[in-house]
Each structure stands twice: as structure tokens, then as C-alpha cells.
FILO-404155 format. One record per residue (C-alpha): x negated, y, z; residue number from 1; residue in three letters. Coordinates in Angstrom, 2 decimals. Layout:
N
{c1: X | c2: Y | c3: Z | pos: NUM | code: ALA}
...
//
This chain:
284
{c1: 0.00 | c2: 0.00 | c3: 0.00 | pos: 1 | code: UNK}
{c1: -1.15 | c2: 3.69 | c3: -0.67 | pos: 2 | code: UNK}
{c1: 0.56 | c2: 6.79 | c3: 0.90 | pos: 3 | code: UNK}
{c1: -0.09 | c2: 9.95 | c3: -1.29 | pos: 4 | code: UNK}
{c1: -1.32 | c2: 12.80 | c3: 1.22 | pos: 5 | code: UNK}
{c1: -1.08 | c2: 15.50 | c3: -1.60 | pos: 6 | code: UNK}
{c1: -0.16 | c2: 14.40 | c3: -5.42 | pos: 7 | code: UNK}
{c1: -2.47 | c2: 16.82 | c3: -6.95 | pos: 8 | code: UNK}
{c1: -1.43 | c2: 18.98 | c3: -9.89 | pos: 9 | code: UNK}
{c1: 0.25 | c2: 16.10 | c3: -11.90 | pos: 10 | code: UNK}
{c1: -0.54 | c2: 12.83 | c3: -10.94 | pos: 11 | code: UNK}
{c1: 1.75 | c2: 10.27 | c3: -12.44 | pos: 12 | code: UNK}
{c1: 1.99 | c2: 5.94 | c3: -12.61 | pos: 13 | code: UNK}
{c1: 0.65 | c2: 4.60 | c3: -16.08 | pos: 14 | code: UNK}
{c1: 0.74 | c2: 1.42 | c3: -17.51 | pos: 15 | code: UNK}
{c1: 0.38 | c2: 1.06 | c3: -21.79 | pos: 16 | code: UNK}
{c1: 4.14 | c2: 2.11 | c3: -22.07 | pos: 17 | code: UNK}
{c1: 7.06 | c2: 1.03 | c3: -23.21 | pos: 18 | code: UNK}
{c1: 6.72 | c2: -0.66 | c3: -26.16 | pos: 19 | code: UNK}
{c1: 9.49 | c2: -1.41 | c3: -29.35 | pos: 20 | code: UNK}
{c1: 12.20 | c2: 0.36 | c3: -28.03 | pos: 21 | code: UNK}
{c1: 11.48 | c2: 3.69 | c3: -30.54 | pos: 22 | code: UNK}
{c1: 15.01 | c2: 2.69 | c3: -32.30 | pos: 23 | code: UNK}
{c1: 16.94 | c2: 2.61 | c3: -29.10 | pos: 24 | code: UNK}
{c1: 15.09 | c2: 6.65 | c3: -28.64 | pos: 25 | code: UNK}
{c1: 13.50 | c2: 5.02 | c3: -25.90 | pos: 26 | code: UNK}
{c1: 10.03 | c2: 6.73 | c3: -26.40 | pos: 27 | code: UNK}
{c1: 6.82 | c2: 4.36 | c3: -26.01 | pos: 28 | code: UNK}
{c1: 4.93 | c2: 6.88 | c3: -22.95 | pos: 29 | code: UNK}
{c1: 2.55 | c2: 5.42 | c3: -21.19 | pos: 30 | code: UNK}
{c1: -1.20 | c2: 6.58 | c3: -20.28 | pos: 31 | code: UNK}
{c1: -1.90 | c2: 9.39 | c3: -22.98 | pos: 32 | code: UNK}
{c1: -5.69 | c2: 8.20 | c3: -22.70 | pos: 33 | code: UNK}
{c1: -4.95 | c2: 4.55 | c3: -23.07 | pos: 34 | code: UNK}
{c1: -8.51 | c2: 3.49 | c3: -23.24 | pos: 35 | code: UNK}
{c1: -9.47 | c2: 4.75 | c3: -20.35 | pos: 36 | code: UNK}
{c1: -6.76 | c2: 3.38 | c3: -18.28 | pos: 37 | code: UNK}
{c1: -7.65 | c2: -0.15 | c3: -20.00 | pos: 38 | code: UNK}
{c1: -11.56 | c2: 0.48 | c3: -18.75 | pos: 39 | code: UNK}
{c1: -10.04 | c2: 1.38 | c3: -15.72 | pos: 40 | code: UNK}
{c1: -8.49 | c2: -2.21 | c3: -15.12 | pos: 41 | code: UNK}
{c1: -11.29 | c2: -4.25 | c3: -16.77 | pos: 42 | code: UNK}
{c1: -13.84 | c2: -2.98 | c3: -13.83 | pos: 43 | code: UNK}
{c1: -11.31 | c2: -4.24 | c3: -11.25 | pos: 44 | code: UNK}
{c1: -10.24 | c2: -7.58 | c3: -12.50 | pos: 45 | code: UNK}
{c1: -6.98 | c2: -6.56 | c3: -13.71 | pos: 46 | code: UNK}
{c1: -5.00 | c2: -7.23 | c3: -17.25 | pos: 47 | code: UNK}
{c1: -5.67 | c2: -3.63 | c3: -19.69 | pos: 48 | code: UNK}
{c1: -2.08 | c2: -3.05 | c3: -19.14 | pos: 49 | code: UNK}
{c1: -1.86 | c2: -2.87 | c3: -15.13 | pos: 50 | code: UNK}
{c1: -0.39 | c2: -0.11 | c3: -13.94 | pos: 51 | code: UNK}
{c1: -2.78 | c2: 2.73 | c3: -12.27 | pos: 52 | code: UNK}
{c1: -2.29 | c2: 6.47 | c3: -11.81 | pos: 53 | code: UNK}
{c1: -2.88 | c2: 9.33 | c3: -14.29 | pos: 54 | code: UNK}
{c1: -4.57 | c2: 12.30 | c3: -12.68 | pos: 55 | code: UNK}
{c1: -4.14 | c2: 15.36 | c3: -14.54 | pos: 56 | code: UNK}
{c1: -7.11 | c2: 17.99 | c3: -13.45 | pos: 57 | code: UNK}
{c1: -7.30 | c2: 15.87 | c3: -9.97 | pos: 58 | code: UNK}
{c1: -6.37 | c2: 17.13 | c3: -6.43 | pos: 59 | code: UNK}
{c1: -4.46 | c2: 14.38 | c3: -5.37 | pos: 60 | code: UNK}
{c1: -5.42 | c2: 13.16 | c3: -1.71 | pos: 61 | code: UNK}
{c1: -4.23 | c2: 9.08 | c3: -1.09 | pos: 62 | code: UNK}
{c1: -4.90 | c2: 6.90 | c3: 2.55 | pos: 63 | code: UNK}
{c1: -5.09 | c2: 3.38 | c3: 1.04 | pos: 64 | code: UNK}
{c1: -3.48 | c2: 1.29 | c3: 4.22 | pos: 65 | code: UNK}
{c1: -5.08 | c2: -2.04 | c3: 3.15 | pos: 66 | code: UNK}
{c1: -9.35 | c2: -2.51 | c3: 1.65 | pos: 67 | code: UNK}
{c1: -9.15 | c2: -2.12 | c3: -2.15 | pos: 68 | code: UNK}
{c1: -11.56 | c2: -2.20 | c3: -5.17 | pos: 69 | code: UNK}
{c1: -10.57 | c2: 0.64 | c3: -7.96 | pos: 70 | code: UNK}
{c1: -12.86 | c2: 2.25 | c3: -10.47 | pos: 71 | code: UNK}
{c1: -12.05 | c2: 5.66 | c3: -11.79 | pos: 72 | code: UNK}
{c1: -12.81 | c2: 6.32 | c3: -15.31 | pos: 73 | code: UNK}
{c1: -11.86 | c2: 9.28 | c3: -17.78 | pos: 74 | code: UNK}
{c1: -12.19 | c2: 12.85 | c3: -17.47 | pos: 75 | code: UNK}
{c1: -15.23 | c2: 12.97 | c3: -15.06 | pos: 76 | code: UNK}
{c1: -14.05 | c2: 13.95 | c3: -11.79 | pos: 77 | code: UNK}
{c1: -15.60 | c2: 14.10 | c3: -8.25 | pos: 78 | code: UNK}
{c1: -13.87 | c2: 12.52 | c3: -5.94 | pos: 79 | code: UNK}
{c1: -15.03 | c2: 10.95 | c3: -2.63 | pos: 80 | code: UNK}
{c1: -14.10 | c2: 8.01 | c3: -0.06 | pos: 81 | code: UNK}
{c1: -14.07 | c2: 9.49 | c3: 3.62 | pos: 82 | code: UNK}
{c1: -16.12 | c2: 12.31 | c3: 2.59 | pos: 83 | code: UNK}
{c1: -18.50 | c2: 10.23 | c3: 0.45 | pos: 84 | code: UNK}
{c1: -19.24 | c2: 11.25 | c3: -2.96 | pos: 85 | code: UNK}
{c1: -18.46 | c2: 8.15 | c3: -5.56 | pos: 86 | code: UNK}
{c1: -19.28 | c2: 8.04 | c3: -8.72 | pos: 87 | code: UNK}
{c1: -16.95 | c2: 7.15 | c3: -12.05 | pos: 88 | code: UNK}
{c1: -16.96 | c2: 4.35 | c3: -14.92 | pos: 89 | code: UNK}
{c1: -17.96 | c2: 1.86 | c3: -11.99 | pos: 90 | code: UNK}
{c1: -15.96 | c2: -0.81 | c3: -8.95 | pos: 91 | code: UNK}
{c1: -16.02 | c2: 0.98 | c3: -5.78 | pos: 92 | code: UNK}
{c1: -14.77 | c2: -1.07 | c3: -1.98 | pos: 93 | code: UNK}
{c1: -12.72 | c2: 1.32 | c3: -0.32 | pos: 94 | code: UNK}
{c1: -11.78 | c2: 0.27 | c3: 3.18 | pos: 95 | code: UNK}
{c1: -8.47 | c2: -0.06 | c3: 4.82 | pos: 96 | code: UNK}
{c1: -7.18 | c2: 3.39 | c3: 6.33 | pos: 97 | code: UNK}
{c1: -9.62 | c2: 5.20 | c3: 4.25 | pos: 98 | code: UNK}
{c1: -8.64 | c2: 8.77 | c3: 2.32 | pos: 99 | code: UNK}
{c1: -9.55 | c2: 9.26 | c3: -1.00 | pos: 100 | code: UNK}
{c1: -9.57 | c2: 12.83 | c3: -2.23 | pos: 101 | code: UNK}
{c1: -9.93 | c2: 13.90 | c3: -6.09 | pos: 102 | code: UNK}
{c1: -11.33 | c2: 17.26 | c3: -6.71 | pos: 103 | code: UNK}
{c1: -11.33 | c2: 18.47 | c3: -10.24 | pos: 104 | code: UNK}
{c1: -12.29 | c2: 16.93 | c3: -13.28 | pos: 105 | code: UNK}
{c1: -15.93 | c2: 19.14 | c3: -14.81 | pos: 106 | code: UNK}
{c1: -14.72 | c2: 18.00 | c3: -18.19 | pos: 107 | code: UNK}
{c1: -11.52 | c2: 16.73 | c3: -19.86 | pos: 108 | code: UNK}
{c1: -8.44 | c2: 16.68 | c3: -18.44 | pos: 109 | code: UNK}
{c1: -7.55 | c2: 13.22 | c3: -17.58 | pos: 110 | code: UNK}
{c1: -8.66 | c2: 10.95 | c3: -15.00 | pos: 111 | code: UNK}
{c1: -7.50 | c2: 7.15 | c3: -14.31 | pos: 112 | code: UNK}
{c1: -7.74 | c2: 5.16 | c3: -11.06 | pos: 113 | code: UNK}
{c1: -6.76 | c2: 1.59 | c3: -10.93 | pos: 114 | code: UNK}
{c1: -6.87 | c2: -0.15 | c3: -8.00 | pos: 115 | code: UNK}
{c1: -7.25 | c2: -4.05 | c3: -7.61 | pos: 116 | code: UNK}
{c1: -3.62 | c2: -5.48 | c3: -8.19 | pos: 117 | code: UNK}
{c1: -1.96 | c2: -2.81 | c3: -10.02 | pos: 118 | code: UNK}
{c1: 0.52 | c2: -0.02 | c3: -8.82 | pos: 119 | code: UNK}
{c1: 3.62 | c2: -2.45 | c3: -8.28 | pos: 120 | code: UNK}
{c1: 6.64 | c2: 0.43 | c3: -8.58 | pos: 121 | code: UNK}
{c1: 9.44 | c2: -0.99 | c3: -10.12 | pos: 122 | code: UNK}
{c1: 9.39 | c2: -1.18 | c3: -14.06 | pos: 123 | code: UNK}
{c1: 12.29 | c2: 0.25 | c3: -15.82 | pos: 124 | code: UNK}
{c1: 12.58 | c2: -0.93 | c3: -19.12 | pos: 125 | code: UNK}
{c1: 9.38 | c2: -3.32 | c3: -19.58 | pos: 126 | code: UNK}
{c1: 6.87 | c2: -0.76 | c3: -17.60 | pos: 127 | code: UNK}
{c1: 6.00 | c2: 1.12 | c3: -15.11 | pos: 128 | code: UNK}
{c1: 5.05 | c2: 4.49 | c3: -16.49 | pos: 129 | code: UNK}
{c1: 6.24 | c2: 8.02 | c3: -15.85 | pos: 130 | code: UNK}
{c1: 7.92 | c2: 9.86 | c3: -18.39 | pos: 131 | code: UNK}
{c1: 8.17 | c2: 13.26 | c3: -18.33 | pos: 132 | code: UNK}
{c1: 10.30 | c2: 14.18 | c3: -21.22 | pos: 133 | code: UNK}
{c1: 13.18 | c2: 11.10 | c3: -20.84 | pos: 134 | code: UNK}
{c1: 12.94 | c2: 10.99 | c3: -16.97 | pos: 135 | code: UNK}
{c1: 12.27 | c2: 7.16 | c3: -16.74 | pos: 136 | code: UNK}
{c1: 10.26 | c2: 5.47 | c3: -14.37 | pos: 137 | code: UNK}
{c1: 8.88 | c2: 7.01 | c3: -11.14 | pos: 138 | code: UNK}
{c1: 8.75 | c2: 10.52 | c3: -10.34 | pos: 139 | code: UNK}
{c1: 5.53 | c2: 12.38 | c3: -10.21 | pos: 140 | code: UNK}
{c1: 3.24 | c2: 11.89 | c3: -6.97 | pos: 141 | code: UNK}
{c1: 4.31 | c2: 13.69 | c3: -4.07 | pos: 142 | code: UNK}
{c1: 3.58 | c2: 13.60 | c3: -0.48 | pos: 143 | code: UNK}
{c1: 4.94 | c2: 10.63 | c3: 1.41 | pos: 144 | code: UNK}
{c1: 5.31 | c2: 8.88 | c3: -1.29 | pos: 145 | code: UNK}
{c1: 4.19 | c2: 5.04 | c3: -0.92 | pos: 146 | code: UNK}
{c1: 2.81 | c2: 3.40 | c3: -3.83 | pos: 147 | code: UNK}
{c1: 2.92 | c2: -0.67 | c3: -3.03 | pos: 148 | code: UNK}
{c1: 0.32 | c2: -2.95 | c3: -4.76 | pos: 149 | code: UNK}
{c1: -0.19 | c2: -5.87 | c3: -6.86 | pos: 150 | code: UNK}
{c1: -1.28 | c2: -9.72 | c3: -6.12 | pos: 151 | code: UNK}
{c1: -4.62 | c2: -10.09 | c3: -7.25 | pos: 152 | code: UNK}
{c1: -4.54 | c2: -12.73 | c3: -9.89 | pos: 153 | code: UNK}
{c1: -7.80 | c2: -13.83 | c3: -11.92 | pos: 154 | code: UNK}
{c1: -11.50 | c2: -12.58 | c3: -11.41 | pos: 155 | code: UNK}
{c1: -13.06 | c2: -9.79 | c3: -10.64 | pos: 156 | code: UNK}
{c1: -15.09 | c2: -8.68 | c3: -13.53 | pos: 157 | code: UNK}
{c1: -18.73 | c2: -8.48 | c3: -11.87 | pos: 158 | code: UNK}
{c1: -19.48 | c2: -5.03 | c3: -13.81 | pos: 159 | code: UNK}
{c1: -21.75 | c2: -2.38 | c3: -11.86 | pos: 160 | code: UNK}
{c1: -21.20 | c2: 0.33 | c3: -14.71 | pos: 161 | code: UNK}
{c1: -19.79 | c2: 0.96 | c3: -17.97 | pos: 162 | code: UNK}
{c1: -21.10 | c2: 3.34 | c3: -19.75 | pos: 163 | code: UNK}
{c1: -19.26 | c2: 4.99 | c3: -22.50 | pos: 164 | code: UNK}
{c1: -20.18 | c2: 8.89 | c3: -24.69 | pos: 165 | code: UNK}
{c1: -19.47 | c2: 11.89 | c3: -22.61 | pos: 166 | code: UNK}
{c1: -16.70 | c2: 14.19 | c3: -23.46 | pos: 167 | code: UNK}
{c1: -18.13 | c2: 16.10 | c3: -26.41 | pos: 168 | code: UNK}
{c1: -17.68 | c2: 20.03 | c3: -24.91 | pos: 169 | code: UNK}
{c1: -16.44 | c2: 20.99 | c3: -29.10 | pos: 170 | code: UNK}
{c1: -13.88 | c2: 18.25 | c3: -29.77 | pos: 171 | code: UNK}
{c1: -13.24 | c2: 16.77 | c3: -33.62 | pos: 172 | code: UNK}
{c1: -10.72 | c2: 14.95 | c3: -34.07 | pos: 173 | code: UNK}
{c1: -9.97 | c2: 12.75 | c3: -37.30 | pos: 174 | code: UNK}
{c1: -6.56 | c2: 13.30 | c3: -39.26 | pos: 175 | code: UNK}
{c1: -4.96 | c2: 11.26 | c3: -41.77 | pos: 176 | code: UNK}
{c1: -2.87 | c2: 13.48 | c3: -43.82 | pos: 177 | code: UNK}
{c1: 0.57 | c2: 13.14 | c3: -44.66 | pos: 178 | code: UNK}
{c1: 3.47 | c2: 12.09 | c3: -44.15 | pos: 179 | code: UNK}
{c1: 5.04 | c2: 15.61 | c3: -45.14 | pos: 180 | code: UNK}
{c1: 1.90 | c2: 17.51 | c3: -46.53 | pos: 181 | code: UNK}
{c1: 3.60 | c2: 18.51 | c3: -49.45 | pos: 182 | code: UNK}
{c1: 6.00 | c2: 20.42 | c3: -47.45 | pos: 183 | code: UNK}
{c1: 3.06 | c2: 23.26 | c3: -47.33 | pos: 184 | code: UNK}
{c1: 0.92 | c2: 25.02 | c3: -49.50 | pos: 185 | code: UNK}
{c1: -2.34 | c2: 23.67 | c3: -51.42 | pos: 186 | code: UNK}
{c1: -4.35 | c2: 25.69 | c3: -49.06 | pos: 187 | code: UNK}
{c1: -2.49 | c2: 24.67 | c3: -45.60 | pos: 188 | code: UNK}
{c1: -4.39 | c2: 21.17 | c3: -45.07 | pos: 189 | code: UNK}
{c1: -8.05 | c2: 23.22 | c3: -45.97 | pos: 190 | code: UNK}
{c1: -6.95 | c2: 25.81 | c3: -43.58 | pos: 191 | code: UNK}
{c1: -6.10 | c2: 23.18 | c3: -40.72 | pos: 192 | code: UNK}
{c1: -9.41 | c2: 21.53 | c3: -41.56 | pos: 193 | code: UNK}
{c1: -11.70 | c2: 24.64 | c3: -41.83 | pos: 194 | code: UNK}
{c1: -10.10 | c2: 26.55 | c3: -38.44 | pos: 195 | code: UNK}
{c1: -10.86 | c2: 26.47 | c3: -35.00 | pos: 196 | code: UNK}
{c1: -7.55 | c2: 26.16 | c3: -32.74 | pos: 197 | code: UNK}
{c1: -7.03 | c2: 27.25 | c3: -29.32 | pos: 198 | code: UNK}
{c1: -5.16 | c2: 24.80 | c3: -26.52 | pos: 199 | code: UNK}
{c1: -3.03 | c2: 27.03 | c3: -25.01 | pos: 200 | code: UNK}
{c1: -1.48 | c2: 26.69 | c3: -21.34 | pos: 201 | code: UNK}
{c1: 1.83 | c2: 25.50 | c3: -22.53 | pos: 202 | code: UNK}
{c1: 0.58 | c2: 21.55 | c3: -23.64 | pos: 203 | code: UNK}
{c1: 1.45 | c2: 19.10 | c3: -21.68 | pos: 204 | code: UNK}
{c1: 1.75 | c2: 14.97 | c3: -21.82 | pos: 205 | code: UNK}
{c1: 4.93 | c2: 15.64 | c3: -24.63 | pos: 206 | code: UNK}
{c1: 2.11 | c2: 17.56 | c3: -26.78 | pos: 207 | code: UNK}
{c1: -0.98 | c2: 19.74 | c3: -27.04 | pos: 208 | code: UNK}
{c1: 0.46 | c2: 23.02 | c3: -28.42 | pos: 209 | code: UNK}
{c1: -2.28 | c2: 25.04 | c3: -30.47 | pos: 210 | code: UNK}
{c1: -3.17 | c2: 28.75 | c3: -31.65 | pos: 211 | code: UNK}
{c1: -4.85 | c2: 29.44 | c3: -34.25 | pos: 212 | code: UNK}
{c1: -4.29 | c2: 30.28 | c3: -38.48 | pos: 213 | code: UNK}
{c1: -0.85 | c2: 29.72 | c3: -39.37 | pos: 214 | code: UNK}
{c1: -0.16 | c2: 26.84 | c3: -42.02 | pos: 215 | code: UNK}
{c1: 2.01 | c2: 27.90 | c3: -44.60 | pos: 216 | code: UNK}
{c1: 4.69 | c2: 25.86 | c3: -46.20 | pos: 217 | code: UNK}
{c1: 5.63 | c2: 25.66 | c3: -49.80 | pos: 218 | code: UNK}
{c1: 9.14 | c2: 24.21 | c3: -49.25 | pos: 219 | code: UNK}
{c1: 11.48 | c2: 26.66 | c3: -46.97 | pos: 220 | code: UNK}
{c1: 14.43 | c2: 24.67 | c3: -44.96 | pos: 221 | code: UNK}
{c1: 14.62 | c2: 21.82 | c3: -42.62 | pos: 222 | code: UNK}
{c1: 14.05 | c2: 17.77 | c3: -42.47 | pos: 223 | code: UNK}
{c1: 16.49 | c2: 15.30 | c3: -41.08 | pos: 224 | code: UNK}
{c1: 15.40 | c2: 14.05 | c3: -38.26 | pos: 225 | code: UNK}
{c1: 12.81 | c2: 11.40 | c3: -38.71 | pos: 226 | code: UNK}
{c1: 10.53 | c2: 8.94 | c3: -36.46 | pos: 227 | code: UNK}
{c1: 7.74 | c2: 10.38 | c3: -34.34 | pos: 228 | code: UNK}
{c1: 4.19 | c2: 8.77 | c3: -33.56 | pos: 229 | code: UNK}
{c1: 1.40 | c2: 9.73 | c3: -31.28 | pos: 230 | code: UNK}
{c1: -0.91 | c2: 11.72 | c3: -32.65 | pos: 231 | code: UNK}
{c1: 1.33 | c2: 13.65 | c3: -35.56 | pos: 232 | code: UNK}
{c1: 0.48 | c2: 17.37 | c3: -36.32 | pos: 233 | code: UNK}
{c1: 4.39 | c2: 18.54 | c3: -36.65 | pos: 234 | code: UNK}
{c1: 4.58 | c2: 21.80 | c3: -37.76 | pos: 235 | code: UNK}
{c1: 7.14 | c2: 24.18 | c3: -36.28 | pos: 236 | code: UNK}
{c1: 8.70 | c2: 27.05 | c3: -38.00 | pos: 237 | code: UNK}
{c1: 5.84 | c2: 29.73 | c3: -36.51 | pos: 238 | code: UNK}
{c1: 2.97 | c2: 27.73 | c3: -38.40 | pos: 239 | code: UNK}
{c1: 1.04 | c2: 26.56 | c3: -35.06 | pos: 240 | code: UNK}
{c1: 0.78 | c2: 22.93 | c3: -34.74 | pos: 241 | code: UNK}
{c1: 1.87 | c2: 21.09 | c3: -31.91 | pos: 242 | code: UNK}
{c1: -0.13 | c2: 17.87 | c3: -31.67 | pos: 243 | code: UNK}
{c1: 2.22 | c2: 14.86 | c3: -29.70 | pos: 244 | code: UNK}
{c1: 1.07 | c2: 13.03 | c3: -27.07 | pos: 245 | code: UNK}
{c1: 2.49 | c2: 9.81 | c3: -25.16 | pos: 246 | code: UNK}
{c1: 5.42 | c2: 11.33 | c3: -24.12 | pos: 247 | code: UNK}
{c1: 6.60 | c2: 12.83 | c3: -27.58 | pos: 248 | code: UNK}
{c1: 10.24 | c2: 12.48 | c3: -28.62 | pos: 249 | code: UNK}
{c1: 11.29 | c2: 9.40 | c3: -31.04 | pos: 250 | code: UNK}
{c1: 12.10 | c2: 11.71 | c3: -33.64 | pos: 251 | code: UNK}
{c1: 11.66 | c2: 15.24 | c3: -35.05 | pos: 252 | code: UNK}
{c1: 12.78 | c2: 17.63 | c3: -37.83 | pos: 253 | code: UNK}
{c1: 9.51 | c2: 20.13 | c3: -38.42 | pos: 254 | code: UNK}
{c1: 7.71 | c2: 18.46 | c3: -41.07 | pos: 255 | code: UNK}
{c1: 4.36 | c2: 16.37 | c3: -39.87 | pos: 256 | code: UNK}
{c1: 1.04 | c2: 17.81 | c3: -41.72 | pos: 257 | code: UNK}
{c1: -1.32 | c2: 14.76 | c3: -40.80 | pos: 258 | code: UNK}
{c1: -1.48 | c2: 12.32 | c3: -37.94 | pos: 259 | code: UNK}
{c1: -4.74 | c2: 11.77 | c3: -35.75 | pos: 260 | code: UNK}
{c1: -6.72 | c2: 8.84 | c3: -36.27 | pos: 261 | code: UNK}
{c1: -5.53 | c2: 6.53 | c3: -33.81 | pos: 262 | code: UNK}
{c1: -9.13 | c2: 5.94 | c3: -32.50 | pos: 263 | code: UNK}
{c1: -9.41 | c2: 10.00 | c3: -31.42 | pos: 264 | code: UNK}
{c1: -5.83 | c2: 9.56 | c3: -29.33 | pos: 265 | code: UNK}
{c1: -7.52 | c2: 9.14 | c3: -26.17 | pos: 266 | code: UNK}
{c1: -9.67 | c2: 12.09 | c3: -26.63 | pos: 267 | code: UNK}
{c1: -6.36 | c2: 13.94 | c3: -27.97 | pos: 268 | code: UNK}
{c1: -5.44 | c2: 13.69 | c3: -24.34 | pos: 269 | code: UNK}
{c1: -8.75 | c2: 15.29 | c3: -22.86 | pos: 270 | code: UNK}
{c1: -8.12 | c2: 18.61 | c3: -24.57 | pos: 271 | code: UNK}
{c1: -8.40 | c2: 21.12 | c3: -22.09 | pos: 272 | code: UNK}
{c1: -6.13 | c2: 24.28 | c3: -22.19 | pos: 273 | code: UNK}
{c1: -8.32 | c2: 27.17 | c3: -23.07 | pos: 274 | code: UNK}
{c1: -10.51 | c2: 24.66 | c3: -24.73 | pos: 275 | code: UNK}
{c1: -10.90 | c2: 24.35 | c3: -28.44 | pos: 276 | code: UNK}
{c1: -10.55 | c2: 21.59 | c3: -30.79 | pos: 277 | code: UNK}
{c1: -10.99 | c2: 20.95 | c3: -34.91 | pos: 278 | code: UNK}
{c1: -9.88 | c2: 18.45 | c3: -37.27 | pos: 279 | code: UNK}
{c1: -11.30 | c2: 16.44 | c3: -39.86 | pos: 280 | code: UNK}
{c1: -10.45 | c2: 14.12 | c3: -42.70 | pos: 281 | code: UNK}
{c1: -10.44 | c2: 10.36 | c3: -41.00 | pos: 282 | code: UNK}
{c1: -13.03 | c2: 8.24 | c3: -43.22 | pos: 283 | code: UNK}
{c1: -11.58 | c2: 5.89 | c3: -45.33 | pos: 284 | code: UNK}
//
């Protein structure tokens, strides 16, 4: 059992999400930096899709009532047992009626901690995750909250470190282009590709809302609604793209420019508001 002390700015349950329910509207959610949540659960002995908690920028505070093993990986955060500085992307023991306290991350936005056994909330649906924009699953970390845990199953994996590239301080993501590019001008895909955007304050786990050179469109109106994915670059009326994240809707009517490679999702959700980011043609 945990009991949260203080949830931090957003700290949310995350498991790999809901899965083939997109024609019910049911969106998929889940951990918007899936890999790392996977790493997460590998260095404790758990199956990728365990449930553990999403931290976003840290500050949560949690008295674990029973010993645990968890590793933290993600957005590199400090964060301490008792007062003792720990280190990420490794197992740590943390001892019954110990407090762990997250500070914030130094890059990213992100961080994942699973603990031995999984979170065991109820699922809802096939999973235990947290969405924000339908409302299912558990509600945001708060204090007094009591998280209950897992059986451990299986063995532990025996892995002091893994090591994996640090969060690159200039982001690139890859795009795909399509499915609606000819809804815009010749010169709107070279524009997204050659520009510099801004994150601005108002992204969050439904999408990373940007600023930057408009993209014009070379048909005027509005789509039917059509199906959604993670990582599209839909295109509102204003010409700033939003990029979706694991908590986007099932469907949309703005027309979708290109759609991030699905190996850059995970560092999708790192992007840092006030941070920049640029895009790139995927290789073929």
C-alpha cells in the first residue's frame, strides 16, 4: 500500500491504455511516454504493461506502508528516499514506512515510477489508467489517497542500470505526412518543416499546443469528423498545430497535416512548455 502525502502537480496511474475500443469513442490513454513506463516495469520484475504512476514535473510526496523495489525512469528527476538522494533508470529497496519525495524533473516533463507489483486500482474498461479528457479510471493523486499494490509474480530482472540517450535540450521529431496535406498550401508542409515552434502553457496529456508560423490551407471549410491517432499534427482554423497526445479524442474535424513517427511519441510527451521543438520528414 502507498498513501500519497502530496500528489504533486499532476501525478496520475498509467498502464499502456485502453486498447481497441477507438469505435466505441472510448479513447486508447494510457502513459503518454509509453517506453518509459515499459523500462520502468522491466527494472522491477513486472510485465511492460503494469500499472505505475505518471509524474508530470514531480512534487508528489508518497509513505510506502510495506518494503518495495521501484525504479524511476523518464524525465530525469531528483527525488530521494528518507532524505536520500536516488538516482533514475535503476531498482532501488525502499523500506516499509519510508517517504519518498519527487522534486522536479531538470529536463523533460515526464517521470515514471513503478513499484514491484503494479498499482492495483481498479481497471475500468481493460486498464487502469487516468484519463483526463473522458474521466475514466482514477482521479488524479491527491492527499490521502491510498494506492494498493500488486502480487509479485515472476523474477526480478537483476538489472543495476539501464542506460538509455538523454533528453536532447532541441527536440526533432519525425513526421509522416498526410493524411489531409492537401487540405493546405504547397508551401504549408516546408513551412512546418523549416520553423521552429514554441510549446506554449496551454498543452497538456490531450495535446501539445504550439506557436509558431501559421500553415495555410488551400481548401477553406470543414471535415467530417474522422478517427484520431497519437501523434497527428491537426490543424485548427488559426494555423497553429496542436500535436495529440495519449489522451486525444477518437475523432476530429480540423484536417491532420502529418502524424509523428511513432518511435518519437515518447519524446512527444517530454516537450516542455516554453521549450521548443521541430519536425522532420520520417526516413523511409
Amino acid at each position: 500500500m502507498i498513501e500519497v502525502l502530496a500528489g504533486g502537480m499532476l501525478t496520475t496511474v498509467q498502464d499502456l491504455g485502453r486498447k481497441g475500443l477507438g469505435h466505441l469513442g472510448v479513447p486508447e490513454a494510457g502513459a503518454a511516454d509509453r517506453d518509459s513506463l515499459a523500462l520502468a516495469n522491466r527494472l522491477v520484475g513486472n510485465p511492460e504493461d503494469a500499472a505505475g504512476l505518471e509524474l508530470t514535473y514531480g512534487g508528489a510526496r508518497l509513505r510506502f506502508v510495506k518494503s518495495a523495489w521501484v525504479a524511476v525512469t523518464g524525465a530525469p528527476v531528483e527525488w530521494a528516499v528518507d532524505g536520500r538522494e536516488q538516482g533514475c533508470l535503476g531498482p532501488c529497496f525502499v523500506p516499509g514506512g519510508a517517504v519518498v519525495r519527487f522534486g522536479a524533473p531538470l529536463r523533460g516533463l515526464r517521470s515514471y515510477l513503478a513499484v514491484r507489483g503494479g498499482i492495483e486500482v481498479p481497471p475500468v474498461l481493460g486498464s487502469r489508467s487516468t484519463d483526463l479528457l473522458s474521466g475514466l479510471g482514477p482521479r488524479p493523486l491527491a492527499e490521502g489517497m491510498r494506492l494498493p499494490l500488486g502480487r509479485v509474480v515472476g523474477g526480478f530482472s537483476g538489472v543495476d542500470v539501464a542506460p538509455v540517450p538523454a533528453l536532447p535540450e532541441r527536440p526533432v521529431l519525425a513526421v509522416i505526412p498526410g493524411p489531409r496535406a492537401d487540405w493546405f498550401t504547397e508551401a504549408a508542409l516546408d513551412t512546418l518543416l523549416g520553423a521552429e515552434y514554441l510549446v506554449t502553457e496551454r498543452s497538456n496529456r490531450v495535446g501539445v499546443r504550439l506557436d509558431g508560423p501559421a500553415l495555410d490551407r488551400a481548401r477553406a471549410g470543414e471535415l467530417a469528423s474522422e478517427g484520431m491517432v497519437t501523434g497527428a499534427l491537426q490543424v485548427p482554423p488559426d494555423g497553429k498545430p496542436i500535436l495529440f497526445l495519449a489522451d486525444h479524442p477518437t475523432t476530429g474535424g480540423y484536417p491532420v497535416i502529418a502524424v509523428v513517427a511513432s518511435e518519437d511519441l515518447g519524446l512527444a510527451a517530454q516537450l516542455r512548455p516554453g521549450g521548443t521543438v521541430r519536425f522532420q520528414l520520417a526516413r523511409a
